[in-house]
PyMOL commands that place a pseudoatom at each C-alpha (Angstrom):
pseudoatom trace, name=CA, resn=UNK, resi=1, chain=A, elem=C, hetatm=0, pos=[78.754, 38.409, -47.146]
pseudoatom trace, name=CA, resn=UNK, resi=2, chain=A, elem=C, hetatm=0, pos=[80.317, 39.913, -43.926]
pseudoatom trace, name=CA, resn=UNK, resi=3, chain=A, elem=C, hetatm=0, pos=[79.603, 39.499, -40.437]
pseudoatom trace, name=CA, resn=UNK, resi=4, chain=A, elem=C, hetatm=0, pos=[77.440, 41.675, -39.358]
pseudoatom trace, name=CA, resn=UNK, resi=5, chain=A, elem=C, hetatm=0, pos=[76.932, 44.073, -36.163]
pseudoatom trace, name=CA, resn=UNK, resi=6, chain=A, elem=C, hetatm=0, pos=[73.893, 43.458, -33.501]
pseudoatom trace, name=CA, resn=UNK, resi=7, chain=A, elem=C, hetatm=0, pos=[73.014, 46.716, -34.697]
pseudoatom trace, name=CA, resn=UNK, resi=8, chain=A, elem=C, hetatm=0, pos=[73.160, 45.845, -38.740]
pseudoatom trace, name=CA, resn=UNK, resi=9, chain=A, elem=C, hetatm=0, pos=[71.139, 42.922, -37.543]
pseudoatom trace, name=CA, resn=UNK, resi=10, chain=A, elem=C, hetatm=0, pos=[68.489, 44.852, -35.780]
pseudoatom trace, name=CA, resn=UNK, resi=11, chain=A, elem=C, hetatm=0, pos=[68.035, 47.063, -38.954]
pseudoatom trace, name=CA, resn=UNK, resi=12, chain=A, elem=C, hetatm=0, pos=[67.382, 44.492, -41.640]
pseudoatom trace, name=CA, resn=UNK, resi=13, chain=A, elem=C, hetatm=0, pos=[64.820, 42.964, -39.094]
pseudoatom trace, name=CA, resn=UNK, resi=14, chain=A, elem=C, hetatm=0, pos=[63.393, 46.121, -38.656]
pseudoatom trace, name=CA, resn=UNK, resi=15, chain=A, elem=C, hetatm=0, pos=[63.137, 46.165, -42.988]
pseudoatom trace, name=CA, resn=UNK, resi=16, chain=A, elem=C, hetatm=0, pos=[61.992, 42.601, -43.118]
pseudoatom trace, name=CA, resn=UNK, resi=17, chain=A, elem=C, hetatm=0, pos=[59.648, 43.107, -40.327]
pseudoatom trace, name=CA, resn=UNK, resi=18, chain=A, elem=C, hetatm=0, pos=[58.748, 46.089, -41.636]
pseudoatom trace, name=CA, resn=UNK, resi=19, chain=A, elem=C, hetatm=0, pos=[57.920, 45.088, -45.907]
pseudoatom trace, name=CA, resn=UNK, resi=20, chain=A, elem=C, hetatm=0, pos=[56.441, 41.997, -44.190]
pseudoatom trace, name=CA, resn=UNK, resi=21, chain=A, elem=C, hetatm=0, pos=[54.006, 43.213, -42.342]
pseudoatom trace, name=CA, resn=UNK, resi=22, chain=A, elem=C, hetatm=0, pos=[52.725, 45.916, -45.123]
pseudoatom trace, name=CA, resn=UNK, resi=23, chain=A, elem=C, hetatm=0, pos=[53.113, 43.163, -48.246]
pseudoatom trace, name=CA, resn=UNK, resi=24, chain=A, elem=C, hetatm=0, pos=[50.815, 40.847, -46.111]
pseudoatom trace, name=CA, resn=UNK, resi=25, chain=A, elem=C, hetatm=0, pos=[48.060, 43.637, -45.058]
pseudoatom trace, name=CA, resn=UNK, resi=26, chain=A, elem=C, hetatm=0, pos=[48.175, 45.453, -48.646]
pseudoatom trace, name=CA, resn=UNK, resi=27, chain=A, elem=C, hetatm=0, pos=[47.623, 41.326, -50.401]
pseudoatom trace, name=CA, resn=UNK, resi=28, chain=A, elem=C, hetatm=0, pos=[44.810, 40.929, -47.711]
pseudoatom trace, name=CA, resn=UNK, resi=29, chain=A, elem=C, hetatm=0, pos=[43.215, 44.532, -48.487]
pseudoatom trace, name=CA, resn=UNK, resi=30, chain=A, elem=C, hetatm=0, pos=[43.309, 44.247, -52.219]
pseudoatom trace, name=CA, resn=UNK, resi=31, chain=A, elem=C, hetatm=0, pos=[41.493, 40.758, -52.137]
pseudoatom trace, name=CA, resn=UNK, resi=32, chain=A, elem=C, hetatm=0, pos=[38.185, 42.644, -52.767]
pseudoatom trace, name=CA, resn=UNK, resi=33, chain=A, elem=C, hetatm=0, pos=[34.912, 43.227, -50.678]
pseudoatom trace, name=CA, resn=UNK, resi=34, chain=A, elem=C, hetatm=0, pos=[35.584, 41.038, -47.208]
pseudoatom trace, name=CA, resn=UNK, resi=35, chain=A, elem=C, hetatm=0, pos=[31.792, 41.576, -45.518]
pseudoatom trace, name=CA, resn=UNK, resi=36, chain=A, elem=C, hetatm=0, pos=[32.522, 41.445, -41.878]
pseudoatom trace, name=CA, resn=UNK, resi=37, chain=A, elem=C, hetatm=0, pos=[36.512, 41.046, -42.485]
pseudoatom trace, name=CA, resn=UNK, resi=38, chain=A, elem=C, hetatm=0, pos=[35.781, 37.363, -42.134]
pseudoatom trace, name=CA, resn=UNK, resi=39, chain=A, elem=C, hetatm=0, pos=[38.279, 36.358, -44.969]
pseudoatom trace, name=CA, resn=UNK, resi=40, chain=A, elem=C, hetatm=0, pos=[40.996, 38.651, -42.920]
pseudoatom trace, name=CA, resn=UNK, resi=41, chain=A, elem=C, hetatm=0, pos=[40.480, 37.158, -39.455]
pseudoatom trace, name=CA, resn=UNK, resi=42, chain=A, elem=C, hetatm=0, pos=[40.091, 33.244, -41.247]
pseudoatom trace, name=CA, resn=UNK, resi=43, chain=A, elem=C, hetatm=0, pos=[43.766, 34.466, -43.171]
pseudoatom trace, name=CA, resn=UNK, resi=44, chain=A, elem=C, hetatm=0, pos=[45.289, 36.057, -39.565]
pseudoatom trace, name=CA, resn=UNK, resi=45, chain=A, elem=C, hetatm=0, pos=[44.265, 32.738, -37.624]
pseudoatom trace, name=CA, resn=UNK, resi=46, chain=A, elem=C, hetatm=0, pos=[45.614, 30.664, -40.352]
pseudoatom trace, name=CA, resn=UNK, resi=47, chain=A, elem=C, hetatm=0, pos=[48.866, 32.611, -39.977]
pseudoatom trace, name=CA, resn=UNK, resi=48, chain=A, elem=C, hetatm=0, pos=[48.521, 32.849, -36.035]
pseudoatom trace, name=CA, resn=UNK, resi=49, chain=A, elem=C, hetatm=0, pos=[48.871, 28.463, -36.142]
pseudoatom trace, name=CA, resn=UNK, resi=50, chain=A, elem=C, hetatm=0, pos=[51.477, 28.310, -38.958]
pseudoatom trace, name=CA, resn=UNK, resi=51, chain=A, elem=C, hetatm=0, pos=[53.420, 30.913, -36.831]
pseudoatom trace, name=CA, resn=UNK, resi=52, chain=A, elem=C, hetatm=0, pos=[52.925, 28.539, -33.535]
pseudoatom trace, name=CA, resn=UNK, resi=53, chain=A, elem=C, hetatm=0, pos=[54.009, 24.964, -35.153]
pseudoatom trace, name=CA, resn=UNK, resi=54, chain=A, elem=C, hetatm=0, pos=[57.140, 26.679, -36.372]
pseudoatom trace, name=CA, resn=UNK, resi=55, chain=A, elem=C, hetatm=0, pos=[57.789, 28.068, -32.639]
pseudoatom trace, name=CA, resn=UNK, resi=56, chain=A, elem=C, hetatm=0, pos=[57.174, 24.577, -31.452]
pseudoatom trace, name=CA, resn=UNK, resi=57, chain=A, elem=C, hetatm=0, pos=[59.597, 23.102, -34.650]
pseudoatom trace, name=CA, resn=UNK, resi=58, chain=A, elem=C, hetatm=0, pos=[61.936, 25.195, -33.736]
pseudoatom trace, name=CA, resn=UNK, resi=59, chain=A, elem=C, hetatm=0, pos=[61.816, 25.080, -30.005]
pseudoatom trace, name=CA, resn=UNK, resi=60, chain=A, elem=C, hetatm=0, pos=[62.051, 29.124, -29.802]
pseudoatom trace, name=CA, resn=UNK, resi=61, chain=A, elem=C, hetatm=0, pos=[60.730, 30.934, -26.812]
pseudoatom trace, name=CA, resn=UNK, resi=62, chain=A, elem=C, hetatm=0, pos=[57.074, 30.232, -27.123]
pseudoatom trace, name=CA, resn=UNK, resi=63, chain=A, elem=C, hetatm=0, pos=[55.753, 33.495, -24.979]
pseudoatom trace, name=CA, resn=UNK, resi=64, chain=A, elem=C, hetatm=0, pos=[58.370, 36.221, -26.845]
pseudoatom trace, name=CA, resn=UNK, resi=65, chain=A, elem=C, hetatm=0, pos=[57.423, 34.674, -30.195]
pseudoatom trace, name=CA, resn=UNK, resi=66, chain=A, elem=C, hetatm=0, pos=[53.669, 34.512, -29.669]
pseudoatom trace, name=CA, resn=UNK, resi=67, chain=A, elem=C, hetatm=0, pos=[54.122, 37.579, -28.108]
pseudoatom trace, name=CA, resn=UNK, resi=68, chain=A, elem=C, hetatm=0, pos=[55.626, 39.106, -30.840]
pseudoatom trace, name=CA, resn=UNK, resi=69, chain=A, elem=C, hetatm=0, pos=[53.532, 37.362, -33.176]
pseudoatom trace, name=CA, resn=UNK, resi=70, chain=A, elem=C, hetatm=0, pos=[49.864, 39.046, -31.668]
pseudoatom trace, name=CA, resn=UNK, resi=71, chain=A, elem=C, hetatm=0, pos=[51.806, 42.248, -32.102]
pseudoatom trace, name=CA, resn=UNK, resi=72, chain=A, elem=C, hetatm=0, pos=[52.467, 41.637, -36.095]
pseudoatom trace, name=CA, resn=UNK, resi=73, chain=A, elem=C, hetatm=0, pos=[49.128, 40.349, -36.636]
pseudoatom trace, name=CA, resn=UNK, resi=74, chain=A, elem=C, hetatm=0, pos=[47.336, 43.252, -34.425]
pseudoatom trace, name=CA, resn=UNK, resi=75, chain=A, elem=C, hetatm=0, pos=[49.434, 45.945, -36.734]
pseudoatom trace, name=CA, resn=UNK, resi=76, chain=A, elem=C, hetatm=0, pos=[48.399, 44.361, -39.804]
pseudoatom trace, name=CA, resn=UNK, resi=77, chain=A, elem=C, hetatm=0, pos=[44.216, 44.098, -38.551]
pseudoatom trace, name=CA, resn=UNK, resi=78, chain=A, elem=C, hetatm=0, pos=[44.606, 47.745, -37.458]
pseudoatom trace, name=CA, resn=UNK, resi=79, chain=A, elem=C, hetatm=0, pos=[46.207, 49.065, -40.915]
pseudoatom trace, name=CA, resn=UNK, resi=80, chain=A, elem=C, hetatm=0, pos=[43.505, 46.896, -43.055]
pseudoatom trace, name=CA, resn=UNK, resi=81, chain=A, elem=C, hetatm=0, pos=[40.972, 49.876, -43.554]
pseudoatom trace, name=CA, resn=UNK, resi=82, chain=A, elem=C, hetatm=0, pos=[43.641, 52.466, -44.494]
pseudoatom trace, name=CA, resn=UNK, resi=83, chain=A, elem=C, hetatm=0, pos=[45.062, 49.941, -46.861]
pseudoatom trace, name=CA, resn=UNK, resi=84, chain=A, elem=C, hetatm=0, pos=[41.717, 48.922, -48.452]
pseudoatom trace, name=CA, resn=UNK, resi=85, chain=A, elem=C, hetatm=0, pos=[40.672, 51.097, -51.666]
pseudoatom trace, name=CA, resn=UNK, resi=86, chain=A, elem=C, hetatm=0, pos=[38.120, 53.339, -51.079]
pseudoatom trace, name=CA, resn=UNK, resi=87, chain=A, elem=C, hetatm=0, pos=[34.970, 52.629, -53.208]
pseudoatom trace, name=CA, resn=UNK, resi=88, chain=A, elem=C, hetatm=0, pos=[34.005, 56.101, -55.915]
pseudoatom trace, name=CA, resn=UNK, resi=89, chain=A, elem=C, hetatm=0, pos=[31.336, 57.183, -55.757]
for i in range(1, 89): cmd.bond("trace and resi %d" % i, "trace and resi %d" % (i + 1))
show_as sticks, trace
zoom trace
């Protein structure tokens, strides 16, 4: 493969982030009925620690990953209802 730009770099984060984010809320959305989204936030929190270990493996930048982490997971809680099916009626 060749070496890539900063730029090339930024854009297949931006489509990784991107499919990420949407694959994970559309799985979470089409698990069925979640009564009080308590199987979403349980799922997010799970995430949230797996997320924070592998910052601490790693020894990345705890604040810009966590950081950047609450944003992911707050994109994906917002985007749940418009992802959900709708029930017919």
């Amino acid at each position: 493969m060749p070496e890539l730009s900063t730029d090339q770099l930024a854009a297949r984060l931006v489509v990784i982030e991107s499919i990420s984010v949407a694959s994970l809320g559309i799985m979470i959305a089409m698990a069925g009925p979640d009564p009080g989204k308590k199987r979403a936030v349980t799922t997010l929190d799970a995430i949230k620690v797996a997320a924070q270990r592998r910052l601490v493996e790693m020894r990345a930048d705890p604040k810009e990953g966590e950081t950047y982490l609450d944003d992911l997971l707050s994109e994906i809680s917002e985007n749940l209802g418009l992802l959900r099916p709708k029930d017919r009626q």
